[in-house]
N, C-alpha and C positions, 0 to 999 in steps of 0.2 A: 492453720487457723485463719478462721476468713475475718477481717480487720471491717468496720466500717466503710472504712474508703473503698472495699472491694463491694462490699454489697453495693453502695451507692452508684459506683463500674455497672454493676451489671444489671441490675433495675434501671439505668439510665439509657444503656444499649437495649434492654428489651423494648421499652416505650419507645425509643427516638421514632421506631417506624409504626406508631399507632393512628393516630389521630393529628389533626388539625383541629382546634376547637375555640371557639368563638372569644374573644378576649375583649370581655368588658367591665370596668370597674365599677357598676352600678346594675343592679337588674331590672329589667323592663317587662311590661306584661306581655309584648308584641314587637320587637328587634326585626327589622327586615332582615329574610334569612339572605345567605347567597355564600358561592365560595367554598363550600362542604364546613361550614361551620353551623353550630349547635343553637339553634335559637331558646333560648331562655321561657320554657310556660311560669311566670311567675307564681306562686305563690298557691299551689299544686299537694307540695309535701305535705302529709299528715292531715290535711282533711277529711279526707275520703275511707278514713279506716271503717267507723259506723256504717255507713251505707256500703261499703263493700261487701261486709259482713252480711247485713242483711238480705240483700242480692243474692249470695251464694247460698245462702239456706234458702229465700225462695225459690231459686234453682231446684232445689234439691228436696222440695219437698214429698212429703212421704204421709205414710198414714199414723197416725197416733201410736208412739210406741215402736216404729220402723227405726233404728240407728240407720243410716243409710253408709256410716262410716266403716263398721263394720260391717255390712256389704259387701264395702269396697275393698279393705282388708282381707277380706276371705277372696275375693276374686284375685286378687295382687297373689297370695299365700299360696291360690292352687297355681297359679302359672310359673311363680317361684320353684313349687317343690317339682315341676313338670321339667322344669328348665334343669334345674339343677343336681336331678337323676341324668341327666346327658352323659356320656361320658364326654372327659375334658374340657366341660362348658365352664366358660367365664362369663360373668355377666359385663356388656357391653362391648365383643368381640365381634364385630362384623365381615362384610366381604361376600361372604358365598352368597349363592345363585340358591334359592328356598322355593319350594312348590307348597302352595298353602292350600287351603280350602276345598280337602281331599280332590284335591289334583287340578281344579278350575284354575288357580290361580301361581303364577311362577313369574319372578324375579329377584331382586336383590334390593337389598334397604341400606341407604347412605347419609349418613349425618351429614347436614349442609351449614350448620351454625345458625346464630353466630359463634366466631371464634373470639372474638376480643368485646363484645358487650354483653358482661357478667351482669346474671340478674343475683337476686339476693340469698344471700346466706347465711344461715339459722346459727348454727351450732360450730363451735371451733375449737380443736384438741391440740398437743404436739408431744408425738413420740420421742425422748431424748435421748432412747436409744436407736435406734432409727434413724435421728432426726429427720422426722418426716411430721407434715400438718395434715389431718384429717378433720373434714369440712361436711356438713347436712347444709344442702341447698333446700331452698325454700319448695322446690319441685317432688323435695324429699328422696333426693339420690345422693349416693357417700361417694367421697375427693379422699384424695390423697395429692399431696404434693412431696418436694422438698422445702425446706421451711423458707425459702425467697421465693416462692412459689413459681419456678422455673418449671415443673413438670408434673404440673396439672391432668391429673388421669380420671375417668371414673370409675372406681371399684366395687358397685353394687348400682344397678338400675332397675330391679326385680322388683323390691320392696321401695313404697314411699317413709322415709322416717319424720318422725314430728318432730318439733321445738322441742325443747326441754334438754335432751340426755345424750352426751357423748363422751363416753370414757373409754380407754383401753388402760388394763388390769394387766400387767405383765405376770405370766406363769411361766414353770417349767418347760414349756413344750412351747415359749412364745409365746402368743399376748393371747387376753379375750377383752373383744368390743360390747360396750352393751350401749344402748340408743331406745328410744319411744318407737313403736310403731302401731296404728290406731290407739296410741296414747296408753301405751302398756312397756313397760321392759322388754326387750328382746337381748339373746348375746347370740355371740358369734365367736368363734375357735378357727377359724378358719380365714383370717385376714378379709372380713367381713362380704367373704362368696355365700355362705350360707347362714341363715338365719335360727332360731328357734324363742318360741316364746317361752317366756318365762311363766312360771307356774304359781299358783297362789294369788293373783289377783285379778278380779273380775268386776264386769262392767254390763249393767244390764240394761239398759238404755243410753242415748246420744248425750248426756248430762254425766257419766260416769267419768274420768279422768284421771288421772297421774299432778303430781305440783312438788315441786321442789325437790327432787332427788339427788343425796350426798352419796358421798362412797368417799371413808374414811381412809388413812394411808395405814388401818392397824392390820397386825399380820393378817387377818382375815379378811380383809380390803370389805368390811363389810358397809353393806349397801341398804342406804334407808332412803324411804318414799312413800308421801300422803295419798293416800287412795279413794276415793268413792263407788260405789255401784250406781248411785245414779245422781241427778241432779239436788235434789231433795234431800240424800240420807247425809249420815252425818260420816265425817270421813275419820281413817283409820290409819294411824304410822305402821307402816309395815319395815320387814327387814329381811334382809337377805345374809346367810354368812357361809354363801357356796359359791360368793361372789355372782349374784345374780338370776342364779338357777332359779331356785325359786325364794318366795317370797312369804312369812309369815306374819299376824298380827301384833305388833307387840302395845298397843293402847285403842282404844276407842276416844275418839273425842266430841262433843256434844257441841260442832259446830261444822255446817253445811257451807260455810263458804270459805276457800280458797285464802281470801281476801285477811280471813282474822285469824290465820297461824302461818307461822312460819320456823323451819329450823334457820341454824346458822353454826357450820362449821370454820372458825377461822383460820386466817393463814397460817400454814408453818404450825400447825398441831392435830390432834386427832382430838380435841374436845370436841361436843357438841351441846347446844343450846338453841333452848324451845322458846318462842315469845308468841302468844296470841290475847287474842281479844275474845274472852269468854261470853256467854250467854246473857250475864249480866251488865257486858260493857266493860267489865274491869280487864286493865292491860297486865298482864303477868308473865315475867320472865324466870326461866328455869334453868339449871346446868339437868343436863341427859347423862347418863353414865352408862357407857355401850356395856361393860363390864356385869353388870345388874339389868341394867332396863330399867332402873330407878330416874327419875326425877328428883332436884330440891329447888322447892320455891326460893326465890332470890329478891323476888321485890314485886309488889302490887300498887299498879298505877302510878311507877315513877314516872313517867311519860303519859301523854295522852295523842295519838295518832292521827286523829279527826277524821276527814276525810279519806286519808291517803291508808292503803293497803299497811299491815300490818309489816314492819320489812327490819333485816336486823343482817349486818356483816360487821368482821373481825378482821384484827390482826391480833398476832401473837408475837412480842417479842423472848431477847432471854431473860427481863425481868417483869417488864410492864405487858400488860394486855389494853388492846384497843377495841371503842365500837362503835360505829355509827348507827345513827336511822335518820329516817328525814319525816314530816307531819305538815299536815297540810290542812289550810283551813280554806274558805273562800276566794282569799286574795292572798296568802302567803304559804309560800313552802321551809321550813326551816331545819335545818342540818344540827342534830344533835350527835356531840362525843360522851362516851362516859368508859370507865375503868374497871366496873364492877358488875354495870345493869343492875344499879341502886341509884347511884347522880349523874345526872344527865347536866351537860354543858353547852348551851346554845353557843352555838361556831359560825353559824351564816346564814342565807337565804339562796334556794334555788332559784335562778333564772326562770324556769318553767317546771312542768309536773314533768317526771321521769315516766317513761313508758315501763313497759316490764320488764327492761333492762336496767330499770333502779340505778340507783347508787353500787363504784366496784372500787374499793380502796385497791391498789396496788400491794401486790405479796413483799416486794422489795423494798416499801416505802410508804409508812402508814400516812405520811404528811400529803401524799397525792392523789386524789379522788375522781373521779372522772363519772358522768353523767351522761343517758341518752337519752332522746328524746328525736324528733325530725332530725336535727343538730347534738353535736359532741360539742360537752362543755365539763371541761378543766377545773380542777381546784390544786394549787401546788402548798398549801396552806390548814391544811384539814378542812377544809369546808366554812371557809371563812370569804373569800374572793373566790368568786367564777367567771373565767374566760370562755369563752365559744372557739373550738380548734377553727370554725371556719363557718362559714355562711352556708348553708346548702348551695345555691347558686354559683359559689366561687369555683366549686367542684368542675363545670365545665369551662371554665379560664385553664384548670390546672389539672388533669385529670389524674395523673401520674402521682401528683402530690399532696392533692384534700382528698377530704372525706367525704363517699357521698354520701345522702341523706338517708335517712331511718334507720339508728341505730338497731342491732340488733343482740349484739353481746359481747363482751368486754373478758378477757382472758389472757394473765401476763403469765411467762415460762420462762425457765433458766436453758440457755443455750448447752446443748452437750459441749460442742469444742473450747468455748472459750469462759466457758460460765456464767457469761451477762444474761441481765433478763431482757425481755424483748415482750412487745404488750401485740397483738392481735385484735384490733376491731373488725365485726362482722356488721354488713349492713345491705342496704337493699341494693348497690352497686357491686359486690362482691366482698373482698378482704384488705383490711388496712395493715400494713407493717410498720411498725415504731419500735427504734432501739433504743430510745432516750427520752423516756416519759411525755411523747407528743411533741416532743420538738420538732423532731418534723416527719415526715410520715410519707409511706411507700403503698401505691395500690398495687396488691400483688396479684390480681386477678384480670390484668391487660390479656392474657394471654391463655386460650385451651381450658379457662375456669368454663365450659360450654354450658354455663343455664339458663341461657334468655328464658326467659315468661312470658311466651304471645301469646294473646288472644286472635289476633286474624294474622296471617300470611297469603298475599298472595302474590301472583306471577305477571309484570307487563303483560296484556294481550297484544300489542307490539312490537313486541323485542323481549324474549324471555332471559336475556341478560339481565335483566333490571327485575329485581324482585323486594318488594314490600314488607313491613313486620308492624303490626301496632303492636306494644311491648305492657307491661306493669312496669313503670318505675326506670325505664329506660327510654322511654321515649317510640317517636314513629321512628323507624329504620327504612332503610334501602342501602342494596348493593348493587353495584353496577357491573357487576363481572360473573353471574355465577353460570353462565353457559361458557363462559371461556376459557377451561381446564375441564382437569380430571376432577370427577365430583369428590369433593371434602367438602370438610365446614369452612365456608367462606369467613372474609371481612365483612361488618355492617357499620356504614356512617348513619350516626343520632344526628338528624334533621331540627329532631323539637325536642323538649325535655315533656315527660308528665306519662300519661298513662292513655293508651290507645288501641280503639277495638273496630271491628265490620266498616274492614276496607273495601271501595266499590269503585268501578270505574264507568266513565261518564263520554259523551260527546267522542263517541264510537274510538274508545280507551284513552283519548289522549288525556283527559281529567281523573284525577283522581279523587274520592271525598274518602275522607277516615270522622272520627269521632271519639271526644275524651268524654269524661263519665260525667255525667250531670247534662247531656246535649251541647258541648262548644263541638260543634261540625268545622272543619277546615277542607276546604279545597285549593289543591295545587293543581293549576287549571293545564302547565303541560309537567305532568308525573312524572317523566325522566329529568327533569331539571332541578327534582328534589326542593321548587320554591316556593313556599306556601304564599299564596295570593287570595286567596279571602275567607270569612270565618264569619259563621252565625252560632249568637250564643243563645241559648233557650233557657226560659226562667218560668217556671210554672208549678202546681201542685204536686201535680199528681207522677213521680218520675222514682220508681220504685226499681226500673230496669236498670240500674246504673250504667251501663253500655248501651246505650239505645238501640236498635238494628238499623241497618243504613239497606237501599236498595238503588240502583240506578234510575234514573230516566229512563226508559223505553224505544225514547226517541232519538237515535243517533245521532242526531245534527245539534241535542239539548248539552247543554253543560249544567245538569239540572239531579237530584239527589232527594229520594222522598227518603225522611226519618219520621220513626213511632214516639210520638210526645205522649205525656204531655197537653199544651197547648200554647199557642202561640200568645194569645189574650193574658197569661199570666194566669192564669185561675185554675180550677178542678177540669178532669176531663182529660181522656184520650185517646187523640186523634192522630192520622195521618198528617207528616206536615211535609210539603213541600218545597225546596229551596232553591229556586232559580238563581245561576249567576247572570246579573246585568250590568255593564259595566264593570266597575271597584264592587260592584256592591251583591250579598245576596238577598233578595226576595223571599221571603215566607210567604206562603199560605196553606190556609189548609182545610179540608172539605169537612160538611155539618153532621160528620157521623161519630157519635161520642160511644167509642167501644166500652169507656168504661160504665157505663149505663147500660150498654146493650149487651153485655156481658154477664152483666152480673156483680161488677166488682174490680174485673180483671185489667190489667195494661195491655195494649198492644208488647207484643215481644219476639215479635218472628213477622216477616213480610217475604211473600217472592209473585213476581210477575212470571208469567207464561211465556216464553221463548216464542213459541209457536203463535202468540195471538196477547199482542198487547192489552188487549181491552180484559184479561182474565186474571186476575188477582188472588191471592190468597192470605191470608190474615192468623195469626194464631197468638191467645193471650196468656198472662199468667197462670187463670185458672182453667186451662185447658180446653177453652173453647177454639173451632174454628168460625171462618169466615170466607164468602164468597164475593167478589163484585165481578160483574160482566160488562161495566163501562168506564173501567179505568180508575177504581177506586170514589167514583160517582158513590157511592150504592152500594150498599153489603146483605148477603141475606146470612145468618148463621145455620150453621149443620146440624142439626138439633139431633139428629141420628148419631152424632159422636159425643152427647154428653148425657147418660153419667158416667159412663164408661170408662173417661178418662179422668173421670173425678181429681186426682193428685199428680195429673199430667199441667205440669211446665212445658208451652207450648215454644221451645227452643229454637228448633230448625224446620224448614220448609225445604223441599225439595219438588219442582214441577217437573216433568219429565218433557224434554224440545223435540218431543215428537208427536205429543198427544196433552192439551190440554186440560184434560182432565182427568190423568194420571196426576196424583199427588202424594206424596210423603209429608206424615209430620211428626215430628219425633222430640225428647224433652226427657222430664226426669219420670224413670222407670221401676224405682223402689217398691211403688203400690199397684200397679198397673203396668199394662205393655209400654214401652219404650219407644217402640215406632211403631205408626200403624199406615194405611194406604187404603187410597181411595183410586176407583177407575170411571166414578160417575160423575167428578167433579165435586166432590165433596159433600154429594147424599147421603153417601155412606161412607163407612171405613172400616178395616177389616186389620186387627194385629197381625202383625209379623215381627215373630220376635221370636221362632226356633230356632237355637243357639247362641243367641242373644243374652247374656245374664245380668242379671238386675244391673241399674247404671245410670247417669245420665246422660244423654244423645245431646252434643254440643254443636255437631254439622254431618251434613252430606252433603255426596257428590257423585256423578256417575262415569262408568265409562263411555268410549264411544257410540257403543251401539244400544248402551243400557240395560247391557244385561247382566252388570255387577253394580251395586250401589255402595258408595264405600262411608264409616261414620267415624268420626271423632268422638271420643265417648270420656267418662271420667275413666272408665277401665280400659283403654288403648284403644286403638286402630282396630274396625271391624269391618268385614266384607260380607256382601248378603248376594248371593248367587239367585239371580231370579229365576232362572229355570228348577232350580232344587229346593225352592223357598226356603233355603238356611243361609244363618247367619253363621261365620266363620270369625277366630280367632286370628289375626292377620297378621300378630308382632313376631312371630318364626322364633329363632333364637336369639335375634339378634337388638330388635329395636326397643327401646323402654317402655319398662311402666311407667306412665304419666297420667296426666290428665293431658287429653290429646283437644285441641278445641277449635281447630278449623281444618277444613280440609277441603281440597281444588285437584282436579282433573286436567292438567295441563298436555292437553290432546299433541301437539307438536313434539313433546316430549315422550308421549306413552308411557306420563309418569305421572303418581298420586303422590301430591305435597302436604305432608302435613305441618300444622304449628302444634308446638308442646307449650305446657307452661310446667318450665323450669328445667326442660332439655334442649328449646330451639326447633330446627324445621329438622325434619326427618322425610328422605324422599323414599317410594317404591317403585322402582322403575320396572316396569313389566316387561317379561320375556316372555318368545316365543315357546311354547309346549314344546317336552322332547318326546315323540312320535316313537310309537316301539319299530321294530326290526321293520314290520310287515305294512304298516301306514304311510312312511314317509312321503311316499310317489304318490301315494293316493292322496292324501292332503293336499298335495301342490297343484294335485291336476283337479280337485272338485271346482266346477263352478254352477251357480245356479242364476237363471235368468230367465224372461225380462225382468229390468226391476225399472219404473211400477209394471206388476204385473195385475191381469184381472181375474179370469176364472180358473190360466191353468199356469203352472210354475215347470220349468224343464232342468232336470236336475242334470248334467256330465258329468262323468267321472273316469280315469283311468288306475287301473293294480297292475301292481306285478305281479300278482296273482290271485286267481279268484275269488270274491270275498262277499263278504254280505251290509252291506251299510245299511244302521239306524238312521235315518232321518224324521227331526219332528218339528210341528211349527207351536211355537208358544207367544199368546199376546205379551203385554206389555206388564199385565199384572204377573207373567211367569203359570198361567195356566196353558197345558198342554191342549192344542185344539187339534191337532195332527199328529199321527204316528205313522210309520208304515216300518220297512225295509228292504233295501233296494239292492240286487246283487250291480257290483262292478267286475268286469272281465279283464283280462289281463290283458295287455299289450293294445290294446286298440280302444276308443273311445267310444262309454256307454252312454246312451240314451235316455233317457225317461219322465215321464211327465207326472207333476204331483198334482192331482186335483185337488182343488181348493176354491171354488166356484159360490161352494155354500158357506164360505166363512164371511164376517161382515167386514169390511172396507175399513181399512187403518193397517196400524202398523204393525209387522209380523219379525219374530226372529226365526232362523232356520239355522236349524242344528244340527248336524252329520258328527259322527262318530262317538265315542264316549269317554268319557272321562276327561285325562289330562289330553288325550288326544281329540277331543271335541273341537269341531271350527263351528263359526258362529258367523252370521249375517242376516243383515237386517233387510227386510223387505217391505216394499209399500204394496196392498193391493189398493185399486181402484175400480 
């Protein structure tokens, strides 16, 4: 039997070697960092919920009537059932060496962390027979631990699951899971490797949804849950009693929002009770009778709600029954008990409005209530006194022992061994343990809980020891060690607290600039020292992007950071702004070209400069126009040739190719239209490419060395576009998750593609060399092709061990074939031959020998 004092042993030894973390009794909006301590963004938490939202649906948009979620669900579904026809496939088992992209492409995919900065988590269970905790990260991938959470695993990375549903159903043959996925039931028989949807309830546009799902403890473990088809209809109590299989209708109710019903199954019984707010405004509460399907009214408008969502929990004792709600009017929240749901007892006042983690009486102790919101706050009294367990702030003084911010769900369990209950807070830091109603409390997610949420990742140009993370809810990251072992998932030290995106580096890499959401730019002027030294905050209209795009200076010698406002003036309009560091201080400015005028409507939302030629710029906005300037962001002309074609194109990612200026990528949300398209004239025109690409949105690219693979961070995984084949390939093999993937870098030293996940961390794919059949090897090693630059004629060598015939072809930059031939190679002694090429126009050429997995590749300049 494991005692208190031994859990507190050994949660004490897992942490002692986490973190250093910044220890101050007051929080500040700006703390000079230093020392690997955690600077404090004050006052960050729970702002930003609305405009995140927003954000992501204009990401994401689509054409009228487009779910794009179910989209994405169906793409998640087929790679699932692909994967898990394998024989002996687990999902999340890596290691081997993968040839992808019918044979272009071969290496091995390595989780690189973080290991110890948990991002947040939705949903929380515990097996007591098992004693094991299973956990929905906000990434929508399934945890298991043991209940101290010492062995943090992932058990399902296939499928993303939603909020709402996590139960395991124990059967004769072992447990079934059932969980949300695209916001419907699914169960699982199989220790949650495979999935299957449950049947009976459907959803016919992005407004359709799941709310409140019980699953009673009666021998049928039957399963009820509010459904809609779509936004507008009115929703339906469905029920399940095959324990989840499928689902049938057992009421219609004549009310479209969420908000004005609710069940409530209380603690410690298999009752259940209905309270909503009908059509007429009248509040009415029911007991359900799973037995019948009968309802009886119980009482009309003893309570009145106001404001606050319709919300009803229980306990049950062995004689008394208990129930709260809470109501909420403009300036007050107030906490009603009653015994019947006939007399209602005002008991107190909430501190704040609950998010939709409501009010959660404890199973073991109806006197104890607990509330979430940014912050956890305590009632040991029925809801009469509320304490706050802790300051969100205080979390990085203590990280081991508060809570961190954004509640997420509240769930107490009886220990198998010794019988106590023990309460579980979920939150946007990972998992809290408490065996003594919040007296004091254990973060069990220090360690292998692996879900960071980045939005950018990227690699010192430097020193690839040192690698970068802007996080959700975790703050900017960096590790300083991840070239100095064998790749796993590293450590990350939290630099800053808050939420951070489009890391760039400055003043030929020693600078770094990142960006938190609303425009506060921060630059740490030398990036390995992890010390933030200046910060420009922007305030203006028009700021719809809630991550701004950040892009370098140009000029090596600048410690200088253009971002998309906005505007500097405070007012409508958006512009390029530029931020000089001078001295202490940064400098704004920013040029007279108002995109959102000349657009249409739209925000700047995507920038990149031209490698090859500073003065060539590219621009791309919400509503999917482009943009051209040829003096440095002087001057913009628009591509009028790329609209309307991309009507519903989210103009996301930019990609210029650093070998030809007017090669371009631009890619964004692809629900309604192509996904990426490409230009070779500079942005005259543009041409889709998106075969084998399936609907999605495009969140980054990035290329290889010679640029003849383009590789994308998508909401549907990691994707590779072979430009000589003009396909787009699935890249995640067996082994790396489905996530939303949302940056991704070419870190050429390494011959490895980094990506950032949100809500699994960086994932790397290190590129191997092709394995060469019997008859190739010697010949590969010995082709070379020269001069490079060449002009009208190219001289191909080659050596075989025996006689053979080699394809050789030359393809520009868009991946159109301008040359073919075939060339024999002789055995033993070295051939000759010359490629004409005299008539092709001046630029940059790749040259291909062999085929398939065993194709070599090199780039040529003519002149």
């Amino acid at each position: 039997m494991k005692s208190l004092f031994q859990l507190s042993c050994i949660l004490a030894i897992g942490i002692a070697a986490s973190f250093i973390f910044f220890r101050n009794s007051q929080p500040t909006n700006l703390p000079v960092p230093g020392n690997g301590r955690t600077v404090i963004r004050h006052g960050e938490e729970g702002e930003n919920a609305d405009k995140r939202s927003a954000w992501l649906e204009l990401m994401h948009q689509a054409a009228p009537g487009v779910d794009w979620r179910t989209i994405e669900w169906q793409n998640q579904m087929a790679r699932h059932q692909r994967r898990s026809s394998s024989i002996g496939f687990r999902s999340g088992e890596c290691g081997d060496i993968e040839t992808l992209a019918n044979g272009q492409l071969t290496g091995r995919w390595s989780e690189r962390g973080s290991i110890n900065q948990a991002g947040s988590v939705l949903d929380i269970t515990y097996d007591p027979i098992e004693d094991e905790l299973w956990a929905i990260s906000a990434g929508g991938s399934l945890w298991n631990s043991d209940r101290y959470g010492l062995t943090w695993s992932v058990v399902n990375q296939d499928l993303q699951f939603n909020e709402g549903l996590l139960q395991l159903i124990p059967r004769n043959n072992g447990r079934r899971l059932l969980a949300f996925s695209n916001r419907k039931p699914h169960f699982s028989d199989d220790d949650g490797q495979t999935w299957q949807l449950s049947t009976g309830i459907y959803h016919n546009d992005g407004g359709g949804n799941c709310h409140n799902p019980l699953v009673l403890g009666d021998e049928n473990r039957s399963v009820f849950v509010f459904s809609k088809p779509t936004s507008s209809e009115n929703m339906k109590l469905y029920r399940s009693n095959n324990q989840g299989e499928s689902f049938a209708v057992v009421k219609t109710y004549n009310i479209s929002d969420f908000n004005r019903i609710a069940l409530c199954n209380p603690h410690n019984s298999n009752d259940l009770y209905l309270v909503q707010k009908n059509a007429q405004n009248a509040v009415q509460f029911f007991r359900y009778d799973p037995t019948t399907n009968q309802t009886t009214l119980l009482s009309t408008n003893a309570i009145q709600f106001g404001s606050a969502p319709v919300n009803l929990i229980g306990w049950t004792g062995d004689v008394v029954r208990r129930f709260y709600c809470y109501t909420q009017t403009s300036t007050t929240r107030k906490v009603y008990q009653s015994e019947d749901l006939v007399t209602w007892t005002l008991k107190g006042e909430l501190p704040e409005r609950p998010w939709d983690v409501g009010i959660y009486v404890l199973p073991s102790n109806p006197d104890i209530l607990l509330m979430g919101e940014v912050e956890c706050y305590v009632s040991t009294d029925a809801g009469v006194e509320w304490n706050k367990a802790n300051n969100w702030w205080e979390y990085y003084d203590n990280v081991e022992g508060k809570i961190h911010a954004d509640i997420m769900h509240f769930a107490e369990f009886i220990a198998s061994d010794d019988g106590q209950p023990f309460l579980l807070v979920s939150n946007h830091g990972g998992v809290t343990f408490t065996p003594n109603h919040m007296e004091s409390q254990y973060n069990i997610g220090l360690s292998n809980l692996n879900v960071s949420q980045y939005y950018s990742v990227r690699t010192d140009p430097l020193n690839p020891s040192f690698v970068y993370a802007g996080s959700q809810d975790q703050g900017f990251q960096m590790s300083e060690g991840f070239e100095t072992g064998d790749p796993g998932p590293e450590s990350f030290r939290q630099v800053i607290s808050g939420d951070y995106g489009h890391i760039v580096f400055a003043n030929g890499g020693q600078s770094l600039w990142t960006v938190y959401p609303g425009g506060w730019a921060t630059c740490y002027a030398n990036a390995q020292s992890g010390e933030l030294t200046h910060s420009y905050d922007l305030e203006s209209d028009n700021e719809s992007v809630w991550i701004p795009p950040l892009v370098a200076s140009p000029d090596p010698a600048e410690n200088a950071a253009y971002m998309a406002g906005g505007s500097i003036d405070g007012g409508p309009g958006s512009y390029i702004i530029k931020m000089t560091v001078v001295g202490d201080e940064i400098i704004p400015s920013q040029g007279d070209f108002n995109f959102k005028t000349e657009s249409g409507g739209g925000e700047v939302s995507a920038i990149a400069i031209a490698p090859s030629n500073s003065a060539r710029w590219y621009a791309a906005t919400t509503n999917g126009r482009v943009f051209r300037s040829d003096d440095g962001g002087e001057t913009w002309e628009q591509s009028l040739n790329f609209y309307p074609s991309g009507h519903y194109l989210y103009g996301q990612a930019l990609y210029v190719s650093k070998f030809d200026e007017n090669t371009v990528y631009v890619a964004g949300s692809g629900y309604s239209n192509p996904a990426v398209y490409r230009s070779t004239d500079g942005g005259d025109n543009f041409e889709p490419i998106v075969s084998g690409l399936p609907s999605t949105l495009v969140l980054g690219l990035a290329a290889n060395s010679d640029e003849s693979l383009i590789f994308a961070a998508t909401e549907s995984g990691a994707y590779v576009y072979v430009v000589a084949e003009n396909q787009w390939y699935d890249m995640l093999g067996n082994c790396a998750p489905t996530q939303t993937y949302w940056s991704v870098e070419f870190v050429e030293d390494l011959n490895t593609v980094r990506f950032g996940t949100y809500g699994r961390g960086i994932w790397d794919f290190k590129l191997e060399d092709a394995v060469a059949n019997e008859e190739l090897p010697a010949l590969l090693a010995s082709v070379d092709i020269f001069p490079i630059p060449g002009h009208n004629q190219l001289t191909l060598r080659c050596k075989a061990p025996n006689a053979i015939t080699l394809p050789v072809q030359l393809t520009d930059l868009s991946g159109k074939v301008v040359y073919k031939a075939v060339k024999p190679c002789t055995p033993n002694a070295a051939f000759q031959t010359t490629l004409e090429v005299g008539h092709l126009p001046r630029g940059v050429y790749v040259v291909q020998t062999g085929e398939g997995k065993n194709r070599l590749t090199k780039k040529v300049i003519l002149q």
